[in-house]
C-alpha positions in Angstrom: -94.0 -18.0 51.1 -96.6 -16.1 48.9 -96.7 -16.9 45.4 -95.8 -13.7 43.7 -98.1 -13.9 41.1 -100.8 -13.2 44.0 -102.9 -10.1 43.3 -103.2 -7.3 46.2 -107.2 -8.2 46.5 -106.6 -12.1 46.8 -104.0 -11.7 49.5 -106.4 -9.9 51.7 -108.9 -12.4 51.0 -106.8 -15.2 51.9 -105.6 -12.8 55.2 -109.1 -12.6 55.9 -109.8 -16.4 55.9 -106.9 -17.4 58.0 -107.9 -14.6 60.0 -110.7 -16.1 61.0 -110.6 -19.3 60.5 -107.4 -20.2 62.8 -108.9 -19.0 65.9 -111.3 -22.0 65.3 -109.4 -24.8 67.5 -110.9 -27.2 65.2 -109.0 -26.4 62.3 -105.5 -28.1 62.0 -104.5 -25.9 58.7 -105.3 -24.3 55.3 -103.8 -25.4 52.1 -104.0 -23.6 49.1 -103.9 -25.6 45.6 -104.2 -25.5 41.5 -102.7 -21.7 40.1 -102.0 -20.6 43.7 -99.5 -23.6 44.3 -97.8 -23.7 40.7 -97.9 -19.4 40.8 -99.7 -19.1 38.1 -102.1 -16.8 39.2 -103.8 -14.1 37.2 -107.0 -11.7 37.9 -109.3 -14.6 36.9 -107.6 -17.0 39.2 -109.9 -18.5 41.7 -108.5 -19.5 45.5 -108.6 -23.3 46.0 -108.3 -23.8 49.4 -108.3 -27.1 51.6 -109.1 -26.8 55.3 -108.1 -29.8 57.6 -110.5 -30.1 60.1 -109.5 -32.3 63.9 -111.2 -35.7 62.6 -113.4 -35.9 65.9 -114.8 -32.3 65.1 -115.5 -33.3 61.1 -119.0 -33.6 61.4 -119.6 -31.2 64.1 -117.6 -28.8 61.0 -119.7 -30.0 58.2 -122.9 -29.3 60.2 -122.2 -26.0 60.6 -119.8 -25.0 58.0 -122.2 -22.4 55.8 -122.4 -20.7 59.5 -118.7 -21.3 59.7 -118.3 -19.3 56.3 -120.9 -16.3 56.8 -118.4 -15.0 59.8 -115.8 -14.4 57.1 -115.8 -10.6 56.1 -117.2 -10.0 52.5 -118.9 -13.2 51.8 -122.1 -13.0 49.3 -123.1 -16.5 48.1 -122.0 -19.7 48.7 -123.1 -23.4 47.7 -122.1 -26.7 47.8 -120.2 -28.7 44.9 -122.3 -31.9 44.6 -122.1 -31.2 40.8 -118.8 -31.6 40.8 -119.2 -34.6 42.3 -117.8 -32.8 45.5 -120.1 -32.4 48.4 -117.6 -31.8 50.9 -116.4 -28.1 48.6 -118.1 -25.3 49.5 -118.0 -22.8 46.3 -118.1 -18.8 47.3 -117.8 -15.1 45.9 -116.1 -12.8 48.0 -116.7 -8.6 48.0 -115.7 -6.3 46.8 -113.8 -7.6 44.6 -115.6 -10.4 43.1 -113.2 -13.1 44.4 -114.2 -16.5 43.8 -112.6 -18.8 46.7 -113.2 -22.9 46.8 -113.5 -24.4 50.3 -113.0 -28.0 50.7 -113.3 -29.5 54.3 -111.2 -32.3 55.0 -110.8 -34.5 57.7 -106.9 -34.7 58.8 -107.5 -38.6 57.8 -108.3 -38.0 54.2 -106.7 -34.4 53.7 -103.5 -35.7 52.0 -105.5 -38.1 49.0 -104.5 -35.0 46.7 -104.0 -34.1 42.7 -101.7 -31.8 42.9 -99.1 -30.8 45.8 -100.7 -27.7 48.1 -98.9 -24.9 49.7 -99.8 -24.7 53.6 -100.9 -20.7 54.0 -101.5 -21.7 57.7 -101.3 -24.9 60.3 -101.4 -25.2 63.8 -99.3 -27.9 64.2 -97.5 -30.3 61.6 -99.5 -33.2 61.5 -101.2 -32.2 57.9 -97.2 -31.5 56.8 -96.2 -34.9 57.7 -99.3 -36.5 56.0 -98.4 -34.7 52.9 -94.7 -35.4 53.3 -95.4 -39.1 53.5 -97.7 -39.4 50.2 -97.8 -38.3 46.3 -100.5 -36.4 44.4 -102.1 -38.4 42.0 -104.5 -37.1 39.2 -107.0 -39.2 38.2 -107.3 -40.1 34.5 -108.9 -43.1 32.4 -107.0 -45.8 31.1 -105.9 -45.8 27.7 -107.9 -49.0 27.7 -111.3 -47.6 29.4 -111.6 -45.0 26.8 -110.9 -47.8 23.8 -113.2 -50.0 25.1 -115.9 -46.7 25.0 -114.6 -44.2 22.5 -117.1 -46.1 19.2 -119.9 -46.2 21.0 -119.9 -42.5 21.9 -119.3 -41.9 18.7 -122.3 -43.7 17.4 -124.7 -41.6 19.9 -123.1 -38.4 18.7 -123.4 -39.5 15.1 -127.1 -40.2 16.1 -128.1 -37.4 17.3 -126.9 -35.4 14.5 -128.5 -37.4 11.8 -131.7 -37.0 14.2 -131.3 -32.9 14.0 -130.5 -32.8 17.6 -127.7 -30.2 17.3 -127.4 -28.7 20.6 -127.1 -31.9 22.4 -124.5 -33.2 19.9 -122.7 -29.9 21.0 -122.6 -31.0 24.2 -121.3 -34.8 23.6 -118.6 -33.0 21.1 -117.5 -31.4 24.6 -117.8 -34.1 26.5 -115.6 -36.0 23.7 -113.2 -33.2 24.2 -112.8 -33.1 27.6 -113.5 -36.4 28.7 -111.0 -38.3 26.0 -108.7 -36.0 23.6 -108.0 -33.2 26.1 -106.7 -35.6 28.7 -105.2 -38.0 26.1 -103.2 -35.6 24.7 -101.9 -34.1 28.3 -100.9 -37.0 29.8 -99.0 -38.2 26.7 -96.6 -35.0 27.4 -96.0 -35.7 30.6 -98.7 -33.1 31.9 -101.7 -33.4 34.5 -104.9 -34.9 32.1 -106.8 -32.0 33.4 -109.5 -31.8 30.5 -108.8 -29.1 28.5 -108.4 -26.3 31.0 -105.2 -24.1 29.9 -104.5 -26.1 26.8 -103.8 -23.2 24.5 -100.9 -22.1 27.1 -99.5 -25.9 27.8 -100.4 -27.4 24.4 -101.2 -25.0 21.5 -100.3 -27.3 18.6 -103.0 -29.7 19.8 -105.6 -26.3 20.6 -105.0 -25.6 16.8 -106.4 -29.1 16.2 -109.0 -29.0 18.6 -110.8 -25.8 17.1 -111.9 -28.4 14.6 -114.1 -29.9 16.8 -115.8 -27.1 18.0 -119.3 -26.7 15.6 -122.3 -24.5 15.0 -125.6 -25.8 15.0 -126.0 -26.9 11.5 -125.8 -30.6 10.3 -122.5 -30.1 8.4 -120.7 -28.3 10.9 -121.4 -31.3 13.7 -120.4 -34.0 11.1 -116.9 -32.3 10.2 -116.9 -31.8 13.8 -117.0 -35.4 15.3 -115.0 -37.1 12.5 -112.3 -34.4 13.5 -112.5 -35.7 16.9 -112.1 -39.3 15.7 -109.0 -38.2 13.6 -107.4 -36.9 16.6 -108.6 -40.1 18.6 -107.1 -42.0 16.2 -103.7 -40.3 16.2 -103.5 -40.4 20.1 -104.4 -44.1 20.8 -101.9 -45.2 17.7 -99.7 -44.1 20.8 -100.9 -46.1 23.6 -100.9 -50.2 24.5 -104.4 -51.2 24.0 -106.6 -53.9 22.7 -109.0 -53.0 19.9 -111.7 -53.8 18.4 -111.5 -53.7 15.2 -115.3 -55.3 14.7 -116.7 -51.8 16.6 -114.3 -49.5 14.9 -115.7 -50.6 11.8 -119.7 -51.1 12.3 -119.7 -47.6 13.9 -117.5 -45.5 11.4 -119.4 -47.2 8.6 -122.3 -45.8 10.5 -121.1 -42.1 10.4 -120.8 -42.5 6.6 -124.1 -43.8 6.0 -126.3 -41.4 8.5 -123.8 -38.5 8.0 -122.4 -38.2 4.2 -124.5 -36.5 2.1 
């Protein structure tokens, strides 16, 4: 069954891909993930798509799957996700309605190692059904402990490169603070997939609010009230969690922020 928060346009994408794709013997099924499986879909919504691939045909697939992709009606650009640290996705814009669409080949033997739970749009047989039936998503997300054992050091670099005048790379380490540590922090506390901050006005807003905070200009004093927001809100979160700290590090690099940073 169709999510029906599916737009007209998407639906005939995703026609269009099963359409072709199913008449390929070496495809077992087509999953569809993310907004499409929770129906959450909205004109902006991207198609995140799985297709399990017969395991002795994998490679034979991968060789050939930008061929594989060009036979699909209104395709214009396509690359592959190695920034993501994906290189089996496949990343695409679809015409004419600017419909972006995210392939990920999988081998049947791998297909099920999921984050979230998919919604089959097509299988040949049941074998992908049963491997899902038979395991649990799993998001991945750092320990509490992980992030402890890192969280004062990142903040000395940031507070570095803002006494050094380099504003747009503290920018990005703000962000990388953001999504990498009080985004997912604050998610998985309330019970909610540590997905960065993607959607957390909607699933969150009390901690968005907080989080405007650290977002800066490019101007000394707007990075400084930026990162000692983000260590206020670091500090509030891990007063939550089981963790050993150092109490040595805490101090030598908030003491550090004063010195470079009041003033």
């Amino acid at each position: 069954m169709l999510p029906s928060t599916l737009s007209d346009a998407q639906e005939a994408r995703l026609n269009a891909i099963v359409s072709a794709l199913s008449s390929d013997p070496r495809f077992i099924a087509i999953s569809a993930s993310g907004s499409f499986a929770s129906n959450q879909l909205d004109r902006y919504s991207d198609l995140d798509l799985t297709l399990v691939i017969e395991p002795d045909a994998y490679e034979e697939v991968m060789a050939s799957r930008f061929h594989i992709l060009e036979n699909i009606d209104g395709i214009t650009a396509c690359f592959t996700g190695e920034h993501v640290g994906e290189p089996r996705l496949v990343i695409s814009i679809f015409s004419p309605d600017a419909i972006h669409v995210d392939f990920k080949f999988a081998s049947l033997d791998d297909a099920a190692v999921r984050v979230d739970d998919p919604v089959i749009v097509w299988e040949r047989d049941t074998r992908y059904r049963g491997r899902l039936d038979a395991s649990t998503a799993s998001y991945p997300y750092p320990e509490p402990q992980w992030l402890e054992d890192r969280i004062w050091i990142w903040v000395h670099y940031a507070a570095t490169k803002i006494a050094r005048g380099e504003y747009f790379e503290s920018l990005d380490f703000l962000s990388f603070i953001r999504n990498t540590v009080l985004g997912p922090m604050a998610l998985r506390q309330n019970g909610l997939p540590p997905s960065g901050v993607r959607t957390l006005e909607e699933r969150l807003p009390e901690i968005a609010v907080e989080l405007k905070g650290t977002v800066a200009g490019t101007d000394r004093q707007s990075l400084t009230e930026a990162l000692r927001k983000c260590i206020e809100i670091y500090e509030d979160l891990i007063a939550n969690e089981s963790v050993e700290r150092n109490e040595d590090v805490r101090t030598l690099c908030s003491s550090y922020v004063d010195a470079e940073l009041d003033g």
